[in-house]
Structure formats: C-alpha cells, structure tokens
C-alpha positions as CSV (number, residue, x, y, z in Angstrom):
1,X,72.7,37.0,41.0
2,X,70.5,36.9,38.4
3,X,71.2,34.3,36.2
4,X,70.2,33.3,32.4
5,X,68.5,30.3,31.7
6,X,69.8,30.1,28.4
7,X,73.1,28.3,28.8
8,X,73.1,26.5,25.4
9,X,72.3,29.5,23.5
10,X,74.4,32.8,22.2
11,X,73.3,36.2,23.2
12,X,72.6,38.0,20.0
13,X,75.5,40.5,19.5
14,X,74.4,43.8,18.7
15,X,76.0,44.2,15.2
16,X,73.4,41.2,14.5
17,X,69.9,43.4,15.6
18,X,71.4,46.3,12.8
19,X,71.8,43.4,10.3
20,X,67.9,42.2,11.0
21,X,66.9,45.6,11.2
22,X,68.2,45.9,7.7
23,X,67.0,43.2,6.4
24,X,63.5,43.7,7.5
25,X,63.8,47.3,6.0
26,X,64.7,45.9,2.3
27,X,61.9,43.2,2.9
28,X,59.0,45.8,3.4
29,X,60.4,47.1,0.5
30,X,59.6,44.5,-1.6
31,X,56.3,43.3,-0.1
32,X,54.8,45.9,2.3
33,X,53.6,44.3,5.7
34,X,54.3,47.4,7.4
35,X,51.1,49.7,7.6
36,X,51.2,52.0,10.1
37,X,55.2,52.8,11.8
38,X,56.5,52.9,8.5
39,X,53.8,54.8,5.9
40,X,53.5,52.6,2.8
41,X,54.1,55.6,0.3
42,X,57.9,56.1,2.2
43,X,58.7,52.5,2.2
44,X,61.2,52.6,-0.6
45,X,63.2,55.7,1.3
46,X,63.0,54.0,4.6
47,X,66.3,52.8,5.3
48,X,66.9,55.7,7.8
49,X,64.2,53.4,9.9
50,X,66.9,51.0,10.8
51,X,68.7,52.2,14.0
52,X,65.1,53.3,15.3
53,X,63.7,49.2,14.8
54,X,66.7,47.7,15.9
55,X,66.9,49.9,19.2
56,X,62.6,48.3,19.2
57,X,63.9,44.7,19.5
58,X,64.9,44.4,23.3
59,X,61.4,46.1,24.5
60,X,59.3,44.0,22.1
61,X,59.3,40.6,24.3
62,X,57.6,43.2,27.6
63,X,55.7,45.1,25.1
64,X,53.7,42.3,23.8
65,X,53.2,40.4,27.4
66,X,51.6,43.6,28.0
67,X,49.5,43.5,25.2
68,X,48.2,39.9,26.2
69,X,47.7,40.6,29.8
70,X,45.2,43.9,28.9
71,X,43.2,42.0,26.7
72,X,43.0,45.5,24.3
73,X,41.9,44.3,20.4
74,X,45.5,45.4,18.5
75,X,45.9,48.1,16.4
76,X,47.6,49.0,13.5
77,X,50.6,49.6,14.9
78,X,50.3,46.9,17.2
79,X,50.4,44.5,14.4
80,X,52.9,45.8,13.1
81,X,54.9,45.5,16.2
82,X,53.5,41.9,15.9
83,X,55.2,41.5,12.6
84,X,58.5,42.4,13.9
85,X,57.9,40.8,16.9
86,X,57.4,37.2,15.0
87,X,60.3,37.8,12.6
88,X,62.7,38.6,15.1
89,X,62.0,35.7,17.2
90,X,62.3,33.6,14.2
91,X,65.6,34.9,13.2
92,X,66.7,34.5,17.3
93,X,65.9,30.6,16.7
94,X,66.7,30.0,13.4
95,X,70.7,31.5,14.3
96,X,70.6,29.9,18.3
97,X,70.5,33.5,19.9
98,X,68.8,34.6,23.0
99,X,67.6,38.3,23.0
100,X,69.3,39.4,27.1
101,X,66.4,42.0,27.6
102,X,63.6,39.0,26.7
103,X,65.0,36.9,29.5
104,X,63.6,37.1,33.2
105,X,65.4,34.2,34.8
106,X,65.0,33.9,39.1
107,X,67.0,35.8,41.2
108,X,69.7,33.5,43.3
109,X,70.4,34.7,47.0
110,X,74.3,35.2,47.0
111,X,74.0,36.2,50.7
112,X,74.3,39.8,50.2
113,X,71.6,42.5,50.8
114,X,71.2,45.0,48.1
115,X,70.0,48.5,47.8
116,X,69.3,50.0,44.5
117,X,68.5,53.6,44.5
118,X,66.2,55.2,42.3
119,X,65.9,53.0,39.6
120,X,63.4,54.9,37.8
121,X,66.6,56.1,35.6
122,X,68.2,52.8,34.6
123,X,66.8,52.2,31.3
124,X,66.3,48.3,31.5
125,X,65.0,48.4,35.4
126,X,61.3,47.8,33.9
127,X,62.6,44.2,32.5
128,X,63.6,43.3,35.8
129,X,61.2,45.3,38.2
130,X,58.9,41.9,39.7
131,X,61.6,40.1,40.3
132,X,63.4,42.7,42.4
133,X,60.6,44.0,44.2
134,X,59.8,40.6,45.1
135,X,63.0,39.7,46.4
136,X,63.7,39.7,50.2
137,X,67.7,40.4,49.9
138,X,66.8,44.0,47.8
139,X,65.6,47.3,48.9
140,X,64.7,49.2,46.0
141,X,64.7,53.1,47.2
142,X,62.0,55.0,44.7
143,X,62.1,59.1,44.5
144,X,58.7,59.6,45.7
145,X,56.8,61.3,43.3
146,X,55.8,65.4,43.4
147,X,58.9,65.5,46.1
148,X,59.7,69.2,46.0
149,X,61.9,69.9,49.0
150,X,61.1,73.1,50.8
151,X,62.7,76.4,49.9
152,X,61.6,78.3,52.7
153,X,63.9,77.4,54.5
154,X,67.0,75.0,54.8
155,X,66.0,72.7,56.7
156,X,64.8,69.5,55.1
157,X,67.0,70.2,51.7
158,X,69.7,67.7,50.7
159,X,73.2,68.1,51.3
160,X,74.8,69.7,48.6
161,X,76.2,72.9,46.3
162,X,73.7,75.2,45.0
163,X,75.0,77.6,42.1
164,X,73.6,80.2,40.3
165,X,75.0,79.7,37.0
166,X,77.3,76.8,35.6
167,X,80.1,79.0,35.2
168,X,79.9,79.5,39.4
169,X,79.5,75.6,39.2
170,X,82.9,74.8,37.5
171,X,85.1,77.4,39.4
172,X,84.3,75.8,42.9
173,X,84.7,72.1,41.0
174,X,88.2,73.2,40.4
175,X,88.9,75.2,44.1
176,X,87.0,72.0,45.9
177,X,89.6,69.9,43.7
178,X,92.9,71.9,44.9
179,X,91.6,72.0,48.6
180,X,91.4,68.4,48.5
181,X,94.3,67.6,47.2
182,X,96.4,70.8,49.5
183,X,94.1,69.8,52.6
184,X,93.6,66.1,52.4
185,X,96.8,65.4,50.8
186,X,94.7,63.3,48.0
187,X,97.0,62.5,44.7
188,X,95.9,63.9,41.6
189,X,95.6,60.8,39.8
190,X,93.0,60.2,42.6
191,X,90.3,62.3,41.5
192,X,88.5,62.2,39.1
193,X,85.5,64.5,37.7
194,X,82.4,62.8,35.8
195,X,80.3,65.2,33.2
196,X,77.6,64.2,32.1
197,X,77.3,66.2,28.7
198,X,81.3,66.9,27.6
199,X,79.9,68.5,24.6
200,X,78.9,71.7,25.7
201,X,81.0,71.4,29.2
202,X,84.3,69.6,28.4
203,X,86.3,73.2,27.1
204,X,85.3,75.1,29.7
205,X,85.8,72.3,32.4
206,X,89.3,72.2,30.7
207,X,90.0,76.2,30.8
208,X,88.7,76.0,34.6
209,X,91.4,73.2,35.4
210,X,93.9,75.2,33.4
211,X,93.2,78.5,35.1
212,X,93.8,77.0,39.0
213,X,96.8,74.9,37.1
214,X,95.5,71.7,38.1
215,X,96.9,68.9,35.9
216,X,93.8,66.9,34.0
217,X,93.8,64.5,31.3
218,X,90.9,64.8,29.2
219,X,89.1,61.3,28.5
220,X,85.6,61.4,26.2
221,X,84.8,58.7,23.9
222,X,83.7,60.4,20.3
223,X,82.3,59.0,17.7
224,X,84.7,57.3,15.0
225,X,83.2,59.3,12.4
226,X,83.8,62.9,14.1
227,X,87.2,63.2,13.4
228,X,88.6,63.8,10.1
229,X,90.5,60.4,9.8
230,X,87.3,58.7,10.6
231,X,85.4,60.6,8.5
232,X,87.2,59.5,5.5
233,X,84.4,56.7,5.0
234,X,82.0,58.8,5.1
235,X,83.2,61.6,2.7
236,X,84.7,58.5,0.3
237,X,80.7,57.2,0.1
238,X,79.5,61.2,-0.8
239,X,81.9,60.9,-3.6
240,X,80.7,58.5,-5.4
241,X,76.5,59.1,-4.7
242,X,77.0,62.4,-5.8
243,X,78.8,61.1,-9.1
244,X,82.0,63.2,-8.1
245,X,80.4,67.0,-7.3
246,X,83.6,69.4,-7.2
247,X,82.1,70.0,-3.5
248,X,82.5,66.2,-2.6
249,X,86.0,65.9,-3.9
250,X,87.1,68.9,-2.2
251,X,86.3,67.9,1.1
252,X,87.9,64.8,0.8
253,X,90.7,65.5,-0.8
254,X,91.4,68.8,1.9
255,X,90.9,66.3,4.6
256,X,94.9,67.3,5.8
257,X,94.1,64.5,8.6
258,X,94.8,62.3,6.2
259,X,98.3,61.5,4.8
260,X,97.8,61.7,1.3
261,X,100.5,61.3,-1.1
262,X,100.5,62.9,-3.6
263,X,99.5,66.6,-2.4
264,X,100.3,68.5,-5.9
265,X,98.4,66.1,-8.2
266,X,95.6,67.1,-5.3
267,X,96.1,71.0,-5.4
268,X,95.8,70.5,-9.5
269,X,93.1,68.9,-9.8
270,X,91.2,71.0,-7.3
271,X,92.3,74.2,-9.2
272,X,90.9,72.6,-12.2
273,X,88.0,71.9,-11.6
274,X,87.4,75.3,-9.5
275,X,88.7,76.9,-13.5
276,X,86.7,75.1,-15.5
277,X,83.6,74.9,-13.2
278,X,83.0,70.9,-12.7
279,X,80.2,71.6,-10.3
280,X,78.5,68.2,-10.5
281,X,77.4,65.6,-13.4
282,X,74.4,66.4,-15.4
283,X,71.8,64.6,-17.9
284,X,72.0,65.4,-21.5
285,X,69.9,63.3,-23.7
286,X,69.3,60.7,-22.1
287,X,73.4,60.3,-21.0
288,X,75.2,60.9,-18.2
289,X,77.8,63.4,-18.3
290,X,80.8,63.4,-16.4
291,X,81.7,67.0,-16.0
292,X,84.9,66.3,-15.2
293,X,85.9,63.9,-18.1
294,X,84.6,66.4,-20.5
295,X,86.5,69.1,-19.5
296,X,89.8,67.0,-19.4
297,X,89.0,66.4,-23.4
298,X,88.7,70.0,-23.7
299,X,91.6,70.6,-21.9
300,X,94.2,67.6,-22.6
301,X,96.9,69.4,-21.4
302,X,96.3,68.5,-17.6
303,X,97.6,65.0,-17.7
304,X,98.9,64.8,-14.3
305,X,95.5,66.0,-13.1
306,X,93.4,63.3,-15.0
307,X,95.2,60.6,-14.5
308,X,94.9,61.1,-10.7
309,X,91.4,61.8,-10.6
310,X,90.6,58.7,-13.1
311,X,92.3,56.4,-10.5
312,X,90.7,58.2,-7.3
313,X,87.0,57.4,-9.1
314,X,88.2,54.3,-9.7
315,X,89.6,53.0,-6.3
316,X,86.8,54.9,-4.9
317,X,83.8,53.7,-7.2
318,X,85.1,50.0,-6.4
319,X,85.5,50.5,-2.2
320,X,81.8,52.0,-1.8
321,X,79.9,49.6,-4.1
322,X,81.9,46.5,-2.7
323,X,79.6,43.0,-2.3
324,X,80.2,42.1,0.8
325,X,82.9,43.3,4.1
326,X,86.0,41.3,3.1
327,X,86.2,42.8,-0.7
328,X,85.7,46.4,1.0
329,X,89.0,45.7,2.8
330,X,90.5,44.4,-0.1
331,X,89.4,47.9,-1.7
332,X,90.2,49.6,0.6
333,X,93.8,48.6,0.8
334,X,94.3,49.0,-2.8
335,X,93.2,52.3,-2.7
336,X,95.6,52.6,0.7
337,X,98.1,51.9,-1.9
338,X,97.3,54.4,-4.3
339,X,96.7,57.7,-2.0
340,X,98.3,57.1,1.0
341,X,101.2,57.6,2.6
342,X,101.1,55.9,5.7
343,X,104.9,56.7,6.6
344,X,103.9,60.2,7.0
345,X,100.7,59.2,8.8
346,X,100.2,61.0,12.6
347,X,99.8,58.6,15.2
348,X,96.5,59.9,15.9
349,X,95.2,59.7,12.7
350,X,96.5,55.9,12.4
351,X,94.9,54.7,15.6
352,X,91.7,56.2,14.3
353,X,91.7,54.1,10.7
354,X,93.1,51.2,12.8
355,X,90.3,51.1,14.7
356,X,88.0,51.6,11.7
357,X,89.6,48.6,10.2
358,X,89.4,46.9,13.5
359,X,85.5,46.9,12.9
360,X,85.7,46.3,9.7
361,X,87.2,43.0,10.9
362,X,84.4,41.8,13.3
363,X,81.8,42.6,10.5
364,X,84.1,40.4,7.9
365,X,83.2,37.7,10.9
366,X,80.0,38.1,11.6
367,X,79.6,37.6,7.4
368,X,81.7,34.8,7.0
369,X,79.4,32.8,10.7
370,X,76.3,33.9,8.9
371,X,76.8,34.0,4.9
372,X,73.1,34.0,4.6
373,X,72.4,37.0,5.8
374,X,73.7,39.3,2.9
375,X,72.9,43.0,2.9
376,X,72.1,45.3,-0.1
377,X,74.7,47.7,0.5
378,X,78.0,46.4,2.9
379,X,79.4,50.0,2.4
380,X,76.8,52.0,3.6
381,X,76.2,49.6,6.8
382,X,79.7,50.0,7.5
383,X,79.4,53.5,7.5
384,X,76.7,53.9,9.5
385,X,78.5,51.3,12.5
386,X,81.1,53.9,12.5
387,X,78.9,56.6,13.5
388,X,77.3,54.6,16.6
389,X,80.9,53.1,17.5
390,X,82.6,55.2,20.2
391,X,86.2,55.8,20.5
392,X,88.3,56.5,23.3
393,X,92.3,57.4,21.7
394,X,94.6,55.9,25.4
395,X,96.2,58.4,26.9
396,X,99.2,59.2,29.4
C-alpha cells in the first residue's frame, strides 16, 4: 500500500552501496575530508570502514531531516555525515537510482485494516513511523514501556512455556512436536520450527529431534565463505599477501573439500617445504627472497615439486591481482584447469563454487553497466561479497 514515487528511477542495488562505500574509502585516502568517524592518522588502513558506511547510507536521508528540524550547529561528525550524505546523493543522480529507505511516499487505502504489532523491532519502522500512525486503516500495537508482568501470581502473565533451562526448552519442542502430529494427526512436513540463533542451537535442536526419532531436515543459510569450498577465495588471496608462507600454502592446498588433481605433487611439495623450513619470504639487502625458490636451487632434485608450485604462484598471483571481475573469471578458470579436477568434484562442493561463480557473474554486470566505477582491488571486493552472501545448499 505504500507506494514509491519514483517510477522512472532504479532502486540502487545493494552490490552498488559496497561499490560507493569503496570508493569513498580510497578517496579519503587520497585527500582527507573525513575528520572525525574515520581518524586522519588511520586513513590509509581504513578499508575495513567499508561495510560499516555502506550499512550508514539508508539512515542518512532521516538522519539529516533530523538534523534540520533541531536546528543543533553540526559537529564534526555531523559534517562528516554531511560529506557522505552529499556524495551519495550525487552518485544516486548521477547513475538514476533511488535510495528505498530515503523514500516516504503516501500510504494508498487498499480497503484492508492492518495491525502491526510491536514494531519497535522492525529495523526500518522509524522510516515509515508518521505515515502509519497517521493512517486510519492501521493500528500499530506498541509494548508499553517498563511492562513487567506480575510474578506473584499467574494471573495477568501471557500464555505460554516457561523453562528453566534451554535444554528443558528443546525436549518439550520435540514431545509438543510428536503429540501434535500423534494427537492432531498434523503431517510432518507440516511443521516447522524457527530458531532464531542456529549457531549455538541447531546441533542440539538436531540431537533432540533425533532422540524422539522425529524426521527433520535441517535448513540454515551460512555464509559462502564458511565452508571449505567457499573458502578457497579466501585462502587463494592469503597466499599471495603473505608472498607464499608455508602456513598459507598448507591450508589451501589441505583443503580436501576441494578436488584437487594432482594430490602427490601436493603431499611433495608440502613435505618440502616442512624439510627445508620455507616459513615465509624475507628481506635481504634490499631484495626479496623467495624462500621457496631458493631452496629448490639448493635442492634441484625436486622437480616435480617446483614445477607445481611455480605454476600454483603463478595461476594464483594472476587470479588475486586481476583488474577488473571478468579477467578474475578468466583466471580463475585457467587456474580451474591447472588444479582441479572437477570430475571427481562432490556435489556439494560444486554447488558451493557454482554459486561463488554465480556472483561473480552479477559483479561482471554491474562492471560492464557502470565501467566508470572501477575499484582498486576487484579480488578483494569479491571476497569480501562472499562473506556477507548467504547460502542455502536445496534439500530433499
């Protein structure tokens, strides 16, 4: 019912408020304009600032009518806010967007009454909280505030469970589940159980369900990074900024999620270095000396071994400092072809990469509808998308 005004323009897509973000990171860089949320003397190790200002950018349009409605004299962070403010709302223009959250366009009667319950929680109610108040067709139900029900009693508490402990909690979820479904004849695929923190509760809701043998299929959305196939960008970029530490190699190359091909080359290489000590790269006189090339020439008998880790710096060097999305791919294919076997490939793993690649594929298109925009490091942005995208592998 309520209805944007902005019918000629594009809502900014997420991917694009990380890309500004970034961009007015390397900016400050340059030419400080930021005072006070980002302290001059950290400017040139601010990039992990991005995230933080780009989650900023919907709240900015509220924040600053609230700023000109108090009349207060700004401060140094509010002009810095200003800053971000003005360059934001340039780049919106400049590229057609509309920012959602900076639009409060009427509410249109539909003929149905609403009721929103405590909307204290919802995150964006704020940006919408005169027009819905204002509204005859909503009632907006508030949690009064200091309500503390009594405990002297029972009467006057709310209807529901009270346990002492969570482990109490999750053993009458599961005998609640079977009486429903022995009692009230409700299917199994008719139920369904919503956690709000499957970190810390998802194995031992699992081991409750398991215990009463209820049949459950587990469905949380992880990170793409947290799993080893993901992960592979991630290690891939440690690599090559820690100039090939024997630590760095390791872990990639012991990733057994993925389906490396040539496993023996791997185990050599890894020995040798562990013999021979190739800790990390050093300085010596004003070179840079790659620990691992000088022991090869010390010992030129492991051939198999050098040749291998020649072409994995290579392929790898090439992938992380890539100039823009679509030569990453193109990297990362070739180096596809060099270490992978993607015959042998689990289908777990392969979904994983898939989707990796997948968003590799909208950031190729966002690049080639805005070529302007180019960022310092592709790799690294790329990297960092993975660890804020959430997965969810289908399941039976």
């Amino acid at each position: 019912s309520i209805k944007t005004k902005q019918q000629e323009k594009k809502s900014v897509p997420s991917v694009m408020r990380t890309i500004f973000a970034t961009l007015l990171i390397e900016e400050n860089k340059k030419s400080i304009f930021l005072k006070k949320i980002i302290a001059p003397q950290y400017a040139e190790e601010s990039t992990g600032f991005v995230s933080w200002v780009a989650g900023l950018l919907p709240s900015l349009s509220m924040w600053k009518k609230h700023l000109e409605e108090n009349g207060n004299q700004p401060d140094e962070e509010d002009l810095d806010l200003i800053a971000i403010y003005n360059r934001y709302k340039k780049f919106l223009d400049e590229n057609n967007f509309f920012d959602p959250a900076w639009e409060t366009p009427p509410f249109e009667s539909d003929g149905n009454r609403y009721c929103i319950f405590f909307p204290e929680i919802l995150s964006d109610y704020s940006e919408y909280k005169e027009i819905l108040e204002r509204t005859e067709d909503i009632d907006v139900i508030s949690m009064p505030e200091n309500y503390l029900p009594p405990i002297s009693n029972t009467e006057g508490l709310p209807d529901g469970y009270f346990f002492q402990n969570s482990r109490m909690e999750l053993k009458n979820v599961a005998l609640k589940i079977r009486q429903i479904h022995e009692e009230n004849k409700i299917d199994w695929q008719d139920i369904c159980i919503s956690v709000p923190d499957m970190d810390s509760y998802g194995p031992y809701i699992d081991r409750e369900l398991e215990l009463y043998r209820i049949p459950h299929v587990m469905r949380f959305a992880k990170p793409l990074d947290s799993s080893g196939a993901g992960n592979f960008f991630s290690q891939a970029q440690e690599c090559v900024n820690n100039k090939f530490s024997f630590d760095s190699i390791r872990n990639l190359l012991l990733n057994l999620e993925l389906p490396w091909k040539d496993r023996e080359s791997i185990n050599q290489l890894i020995e040798f270095g562990k013999n021979n000590n190739c800790i990390c790269s050093y300085p010596c006189n004003g070179k840079e000396i790659d620990v691992w090339q000088k022991s090869f020439e010390t010992v030129p008998s492991e051939n198999r071994a050098r040749e291998f880790f020649e072409s994995l710096k290579r392929h790898l060097t090439n992938m992380v400092n890539s100039k823009t999305f679509a030569e990453l791919r193109e990297e990362y294919f070739g180096f596809r072809s060099f270490a992978f076997n993607m015959e042998e490939c689990s289908p777990s793993t392969d979904k994983i990469i898939s989707r990796c690649i997948s968003e590799l594929a909208g950031l190729i298109d966002i690049e080639n509808m805005y070529p302007k925009y180019s960022l310092p490091s592709p790799y690294s942005f790329f990297v960092k998308q993975l660890s804020s995208t959430k997965y969810l592998e289908q399941t039976d």
